[in-house]
N, C-alpha and C positions, 0 to 999 in steps of 0.2 A: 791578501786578507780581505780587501774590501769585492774583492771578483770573486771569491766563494759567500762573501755576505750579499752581495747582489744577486750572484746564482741563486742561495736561499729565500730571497724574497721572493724572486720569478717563480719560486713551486710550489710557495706558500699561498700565494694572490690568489690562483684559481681555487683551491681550498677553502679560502676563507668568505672568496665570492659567494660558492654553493654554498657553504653553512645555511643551515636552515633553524629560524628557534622554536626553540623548544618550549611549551605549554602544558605547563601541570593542569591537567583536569580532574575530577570525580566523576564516579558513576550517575550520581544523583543528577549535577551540572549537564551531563551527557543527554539524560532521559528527557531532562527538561526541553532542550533545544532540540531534541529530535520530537519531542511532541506539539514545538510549535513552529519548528519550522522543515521536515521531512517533506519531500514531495509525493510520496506515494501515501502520505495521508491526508495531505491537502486535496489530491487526487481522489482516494475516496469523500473528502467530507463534498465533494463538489459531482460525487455520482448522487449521495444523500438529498444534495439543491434540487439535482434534474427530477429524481426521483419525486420530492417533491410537488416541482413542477407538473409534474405528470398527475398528480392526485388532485392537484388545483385546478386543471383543467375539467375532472369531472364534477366541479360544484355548476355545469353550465347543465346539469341533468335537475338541481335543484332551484336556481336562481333565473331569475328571466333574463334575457335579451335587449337589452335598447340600444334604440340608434333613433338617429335624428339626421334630418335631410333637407337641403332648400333648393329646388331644383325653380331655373329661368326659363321659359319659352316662348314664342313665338308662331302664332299659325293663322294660317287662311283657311285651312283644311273647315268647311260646312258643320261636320258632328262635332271637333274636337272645340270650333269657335264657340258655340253652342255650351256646349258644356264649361267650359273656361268662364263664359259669362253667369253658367250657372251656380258654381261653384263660389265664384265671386256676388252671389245675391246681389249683379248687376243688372240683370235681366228685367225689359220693359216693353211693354205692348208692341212700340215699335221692329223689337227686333223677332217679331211672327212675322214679319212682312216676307212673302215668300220668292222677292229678290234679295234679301238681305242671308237669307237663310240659306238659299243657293250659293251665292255670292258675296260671302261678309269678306270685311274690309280687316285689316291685320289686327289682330288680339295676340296682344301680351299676358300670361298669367307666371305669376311667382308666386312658389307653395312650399311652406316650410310643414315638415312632416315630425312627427314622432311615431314611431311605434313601441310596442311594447309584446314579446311574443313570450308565453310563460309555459314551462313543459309542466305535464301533471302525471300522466302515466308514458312512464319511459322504463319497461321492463330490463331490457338488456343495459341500458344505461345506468340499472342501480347495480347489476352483478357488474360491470366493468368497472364502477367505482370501488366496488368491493376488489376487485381486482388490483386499482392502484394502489389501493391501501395498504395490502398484502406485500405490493412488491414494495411500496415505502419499508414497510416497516424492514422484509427483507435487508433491504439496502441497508440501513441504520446497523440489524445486527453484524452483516458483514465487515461496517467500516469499523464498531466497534472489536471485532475479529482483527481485522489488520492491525487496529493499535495497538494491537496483545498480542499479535505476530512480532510484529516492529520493538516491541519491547523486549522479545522472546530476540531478536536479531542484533538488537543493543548489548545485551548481554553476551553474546558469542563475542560479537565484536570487540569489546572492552576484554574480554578472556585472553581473544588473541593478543591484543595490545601488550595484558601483563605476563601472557608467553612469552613474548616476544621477546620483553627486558630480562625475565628470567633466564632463558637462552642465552641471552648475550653476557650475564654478569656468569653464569655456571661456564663461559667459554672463554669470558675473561681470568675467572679463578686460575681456567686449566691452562691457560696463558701461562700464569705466572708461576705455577707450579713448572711448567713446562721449560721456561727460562732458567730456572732456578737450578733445574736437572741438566741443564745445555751448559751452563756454568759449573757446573760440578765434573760432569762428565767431560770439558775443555779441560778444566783442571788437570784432571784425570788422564787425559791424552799426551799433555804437554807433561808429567808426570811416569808417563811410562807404562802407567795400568790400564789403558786403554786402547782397544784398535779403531784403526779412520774407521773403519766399516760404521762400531756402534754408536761413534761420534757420527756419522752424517744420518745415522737414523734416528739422532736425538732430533738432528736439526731437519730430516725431514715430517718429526712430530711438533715441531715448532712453527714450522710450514702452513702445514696441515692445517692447527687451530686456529691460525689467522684465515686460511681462507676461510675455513669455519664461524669465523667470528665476524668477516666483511658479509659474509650471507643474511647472518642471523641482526645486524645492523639495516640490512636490504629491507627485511622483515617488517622490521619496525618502522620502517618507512612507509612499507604498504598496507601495514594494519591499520597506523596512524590516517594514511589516505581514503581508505574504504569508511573507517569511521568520522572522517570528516563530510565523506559524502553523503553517510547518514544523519548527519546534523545540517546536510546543507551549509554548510559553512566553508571558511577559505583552508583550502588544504594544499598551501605551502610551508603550514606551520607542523614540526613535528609534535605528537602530543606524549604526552605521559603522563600514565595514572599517579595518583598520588598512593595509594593503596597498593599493594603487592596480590600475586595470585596466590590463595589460601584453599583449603578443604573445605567448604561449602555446607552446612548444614543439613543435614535429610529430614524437608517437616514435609513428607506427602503422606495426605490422608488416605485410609482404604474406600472413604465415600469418594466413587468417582463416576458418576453417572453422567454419562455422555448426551441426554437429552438436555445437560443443562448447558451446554457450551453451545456461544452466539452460532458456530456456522451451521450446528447443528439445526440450532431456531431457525435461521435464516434458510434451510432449505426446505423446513416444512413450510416455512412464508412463503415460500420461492412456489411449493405444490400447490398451497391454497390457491394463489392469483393464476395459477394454471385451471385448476379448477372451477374458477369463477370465471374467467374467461370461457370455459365450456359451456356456462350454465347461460353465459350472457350472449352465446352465437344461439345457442337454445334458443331461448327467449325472444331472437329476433323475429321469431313468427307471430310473435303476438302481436294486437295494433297499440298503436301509438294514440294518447289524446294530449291536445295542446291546445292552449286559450293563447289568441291574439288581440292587439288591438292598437287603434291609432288615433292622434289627433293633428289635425289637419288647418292650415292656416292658409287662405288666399288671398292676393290683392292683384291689380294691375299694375303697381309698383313695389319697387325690393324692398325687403325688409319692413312690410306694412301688416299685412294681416287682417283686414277690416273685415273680411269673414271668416268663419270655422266651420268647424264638424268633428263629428268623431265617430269611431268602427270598432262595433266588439263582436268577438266570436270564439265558438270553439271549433276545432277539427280533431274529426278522428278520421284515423289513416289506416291501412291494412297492405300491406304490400303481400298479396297471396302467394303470388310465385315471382322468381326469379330466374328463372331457367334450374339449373344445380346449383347457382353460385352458395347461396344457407348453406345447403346439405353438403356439400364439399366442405366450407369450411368451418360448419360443425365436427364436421369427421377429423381435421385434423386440429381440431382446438383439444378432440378429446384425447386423440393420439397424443397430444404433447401432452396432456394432463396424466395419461397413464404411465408415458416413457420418466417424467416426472419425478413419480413415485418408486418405481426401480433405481432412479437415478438415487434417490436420496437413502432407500435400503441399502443400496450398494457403497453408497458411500457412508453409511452408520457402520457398517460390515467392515471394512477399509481402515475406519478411524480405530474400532475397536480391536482388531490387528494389530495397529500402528503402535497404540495404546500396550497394550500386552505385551509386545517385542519391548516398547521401548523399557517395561518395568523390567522385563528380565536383563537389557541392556544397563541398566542400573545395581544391578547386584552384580554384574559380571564389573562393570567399574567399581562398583566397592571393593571384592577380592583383587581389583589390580593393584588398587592401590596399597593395602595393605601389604601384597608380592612386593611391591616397588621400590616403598619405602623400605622394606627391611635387603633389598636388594643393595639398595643407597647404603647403607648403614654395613653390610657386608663389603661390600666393595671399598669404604671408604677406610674401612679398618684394614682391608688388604693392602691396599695402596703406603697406608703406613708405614704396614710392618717393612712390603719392599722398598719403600724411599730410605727407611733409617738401615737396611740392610746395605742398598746400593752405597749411602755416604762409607758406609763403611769395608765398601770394594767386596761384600759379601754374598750380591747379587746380579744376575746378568743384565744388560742394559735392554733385549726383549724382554725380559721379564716385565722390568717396572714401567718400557713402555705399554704393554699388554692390562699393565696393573693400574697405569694414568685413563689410557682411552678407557677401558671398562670404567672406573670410576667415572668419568665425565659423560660418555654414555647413560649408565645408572641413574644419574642426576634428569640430563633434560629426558629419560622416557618416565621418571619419577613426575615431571611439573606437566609432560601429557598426557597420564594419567589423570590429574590432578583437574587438567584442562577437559579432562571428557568424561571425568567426574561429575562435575559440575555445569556441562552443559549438559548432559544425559539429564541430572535433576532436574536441571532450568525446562527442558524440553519436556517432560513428563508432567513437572508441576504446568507447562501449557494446554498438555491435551488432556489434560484434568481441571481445566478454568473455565 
């Protein structure tokens, strides 16, 4: 006795090892943690930053320039001694002496610098601004796109999860139904009204729904995994909805104008900052004006200063020709700006396709499920009539095997229906958002 209780525990251990727990969640709890902590939306909010970045860069088209500098030196060099002492309103009768002038003796000058350079006409610099702004905004609609993708993906995901349970309880019922007929049908054998034949075909349908049932367990393991990877969270816990899978409500409107959904926006953002970009390679043949200016501090010791100055100006600049290099790459700023615009027809064309299948894929899942459900409801009343006929040896044992699988069948193509019901809506009410 105690060498079969020790066997039992040996094959018990590994079992209870791998158990894994199990975690009631909602949908709500789900959305939440996928919206703060998902990587592929962190990932977009942080194309959003560069993006950004990129538009902050072109405020140096409006704001000036400064830098500041203290440069140390050292020279004998004739002109440069000369002017270092000039610089430094050092400068005294003596040093006209035209051996000193030749020949001077070592000068130190230290000059701390400011400048100050301020653009005023920067043609192409204002359409490239326009440009990064475009592709900001871009960005923005598309990451707001993925969170409505992601949400659109949350949903599938939590569907499969409450597939998943359903599967296994509609495989567990057919379990017990199925035992219940293995028991009957032993009776039955051992009773005389039975042959081996349809006794091992009871027990090869008893077979059967456990392998069935170890699958549909598998499932729920890997639904439960996928959906922890979209919360980014630890997925060695199994989850479970709290909720069951239901018929789904139908609230899609017939307003469904596809200019208003973000990827949409975002591709005409996407053409604009193409097109600015064209107008701003344009534009580089124009001249450029810019005000500079500096002020100037020298001594013959560091950090003194005892003279100054200051320097203001404007420049204006004309770069005439370049060789080809403008004209080439105006030509292909406008080529992207054209390809652009095809791109984005063709993808209004695409959506609106996508759009129209998926609405007729929505009626076609209405009618299934309607088929389905009364499929379920036929099958389950068949199954009846031949269980209470079998108890009463007045039916064949194919028969009500034929009459259990259909029934059990019935059922889980009933809950995926149900299941692509309701992602069909989920998916529809998307490409109408």
């Amino acid at each position: 006795m105690k060498q079969i209780l020790y066997t039992g525990i040996l094959i018990l251990m590994p079992l209870l090892s791998n158990a894994q727990e199990v975690k009631l969640i909602t949908k709500e709890e789900v959305i939440a943690k996928v919206n703060d902590q998902n990587n592929s939306l962190k990932m977009a909010e942080q194309d959003v930053k560069a993006a950004q970045g990129d538009f902050r860069q072109t405020n140096a088209i409006l704001l000036p320039t400064i830098g500041v500098s203290h440069t140390a030196m050292s020279t004998t060099n004739p002109l440069m001694a000369f002017g270092f002492k000039l610089n430094q309103e050092v400068l005294t009768q003596n040093d006209f002496n035209p051996d000193l002038l030749n020949d001077p003796t070592t000068v130190q000058n230290y000059a701390t610098k400011i400048e100050v350079q301020q653009p005023v006409l920067n043609f192409d610099g204002f359409y490239q601004r326009g440009a990064a702004k475009a592709k900001l905004k871009a960005t923005e609609l598309q990451s707001e796109r993925t969170k409505e993708y992601m949400s659109l993906e949350v949903e599938k995901a939590y569907m499969q999860l409450q597939l998943a349970y359903k599967t296994v309880d509609v495989l567990q019922k057919a379990q017990e139904t199925a035992l219940d007929n293995q028991r009957i049908a032993d009776n039955s054998f051992k009773q005389g009204y039975m042959q081996k034949a349809d006794l091992l075909a009871v027990e090869v349908r008893v077979t059967e729904i456990e392998n069935q049932l170890q699958y549909a367990k598998s499932n729920i393991a890997n639904a439960s995994n996928y959906l922890s990877v979209l919360m980014n969270d630890d997925n060695d816990k199994i989850l479970k909805p709290i909720d069951s899978l239901t018929v789904a409500i139908t609230m899609i409107t017939e307003n469904s104008v596809l200019n208003n959904r973000k990827d949409i926006q975002a591709y005409e953002k996407a053409s604009l900052a193409f097109e600015k970009m064209y107008k701003a390679d344009k534009m580089s043949f124009m001249p450029r004006l810019n005000l500079f200016g500096s002020y100037e501090l020298y001594d013959d010791e560091i950090f003194k200063g005892d003279a100054e100055g200051y320097l203001i100006g404007a420049a204006l600049s004309w770069n005439i020709f370049e060789g080809s290099k403008r004209f080439g790459k105006t030509q292909k700023s406008k080529a992207d700006f054209e390809k652009s615009k095809f791109e984005m027809a063709q993808y209004k064309a695409t959506s609106s396709l996508e759009l129209n299948k998926a609405k007729r894929n929505l009626e076609d899942a209405k009618n299934n499920l309607k088929l389905s459900k009364l499929g379920v409801e036929q099958s389950k009343e068949a199954l009846r009539i031949r269980t209470n006929r079998f108890k009463q040896g007045l039916e064949k044992t194919s028969d009500l095997l034929m009459a259990e699988t259909q029934f059990a069948q019935k059922q889980l193509e009933y809950y995926g229906t149900v299941f692509n019901h309701n992602y069909v809506l989920k998916y529809v009410e998307f490409l109408t958002k």
